[in-house]
N, C-alpha and C positions, 0 to 999 in steps of 0.2 A: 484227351490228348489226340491229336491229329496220328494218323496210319500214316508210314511213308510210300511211297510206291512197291508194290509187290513186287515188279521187275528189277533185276541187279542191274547196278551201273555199270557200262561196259565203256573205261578210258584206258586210255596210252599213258605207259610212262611217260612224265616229264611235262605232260599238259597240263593245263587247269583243270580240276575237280570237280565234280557235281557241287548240286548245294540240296543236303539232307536234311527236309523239314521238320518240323516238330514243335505243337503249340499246344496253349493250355487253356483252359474256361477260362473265364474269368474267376470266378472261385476258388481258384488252383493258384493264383498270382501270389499270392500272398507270400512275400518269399521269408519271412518269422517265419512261418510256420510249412511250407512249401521249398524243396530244395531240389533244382535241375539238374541233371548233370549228361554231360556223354560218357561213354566209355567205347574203346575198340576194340575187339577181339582177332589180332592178326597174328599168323605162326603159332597158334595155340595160347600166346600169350594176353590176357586183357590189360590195357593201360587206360589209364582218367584222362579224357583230355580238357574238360569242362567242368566244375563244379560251383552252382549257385551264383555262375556271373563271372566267376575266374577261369581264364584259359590258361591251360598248363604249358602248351604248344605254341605260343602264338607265331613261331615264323612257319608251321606247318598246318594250320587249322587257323579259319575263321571264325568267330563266333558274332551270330548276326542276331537281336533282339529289337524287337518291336514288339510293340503292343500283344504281348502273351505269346509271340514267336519267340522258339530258343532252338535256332537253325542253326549248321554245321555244314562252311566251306568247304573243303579240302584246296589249298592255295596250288602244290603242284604236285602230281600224285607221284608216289615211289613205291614200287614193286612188293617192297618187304614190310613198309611200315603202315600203306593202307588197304590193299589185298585182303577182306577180312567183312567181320561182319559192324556194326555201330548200332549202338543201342543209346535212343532216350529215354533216361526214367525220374520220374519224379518219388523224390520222397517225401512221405509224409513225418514232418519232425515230432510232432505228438504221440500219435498212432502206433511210429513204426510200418508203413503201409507202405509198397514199392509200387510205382505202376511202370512198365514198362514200354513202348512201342516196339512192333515190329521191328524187327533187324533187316537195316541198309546194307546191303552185300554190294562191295564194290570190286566187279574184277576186273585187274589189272592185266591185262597179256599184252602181248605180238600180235599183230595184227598183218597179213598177208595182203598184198594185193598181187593181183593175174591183169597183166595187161596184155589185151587182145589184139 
């Protein structure tokens, strides 16, 4: 599975959203036995927004797949619903085996500017 960038995304309410990546070997495709999904942890609460090819979200979340990519738009961001962390994990349907990537922290603030 692909790392996503270390660094948190820093957007404004009401913009376009980053695009958080996340891919697999090929070996991992196999979606019988191989199950994607996203999930976001905003306000302490987790919600699924992706599972195995289905978007739960679609007029707030992109889901972009290509050849063993199973990447996550954010269409416009909003303060309370993507402020938070986002986890890729594959599951393994046999096994039982979770793998997870790194958590996409996206923070949403205010943003000042000083005009000189």
């Amino acid at each position: 599975m692909t790392r996503p960038k270390a660094e948190p995304y820093y957007v404004r309410e009401g913009q376009e959203g980053p695009e958080m990546q996340c891919s697999f070997a090929p070996e991992f495709r196999n979606r019988t036995r191989y199950e994607p999904s996203w999930t976001v942890v905003a306000g302490d609460l987790p919600r699924h927004l992706t599972r195995n090819g289905v978007s739960f979200s679609k007029q707030h979340y992109e889901l972009l797949q290509t050849n063993g990519a199973y990447n996550l738009k954010i269409r416009h961001v909003v303060f309370r619903r993507d402020n938070g962390k986002f986890f890729c994990t594959l599951l393994d349907k046999e096994s039982g085996a979770q793998y997870t990537v790194q958590a996409n922290v996206v923070v949403v603030g205010l943003f000042t500017y000083m005009i000189i």
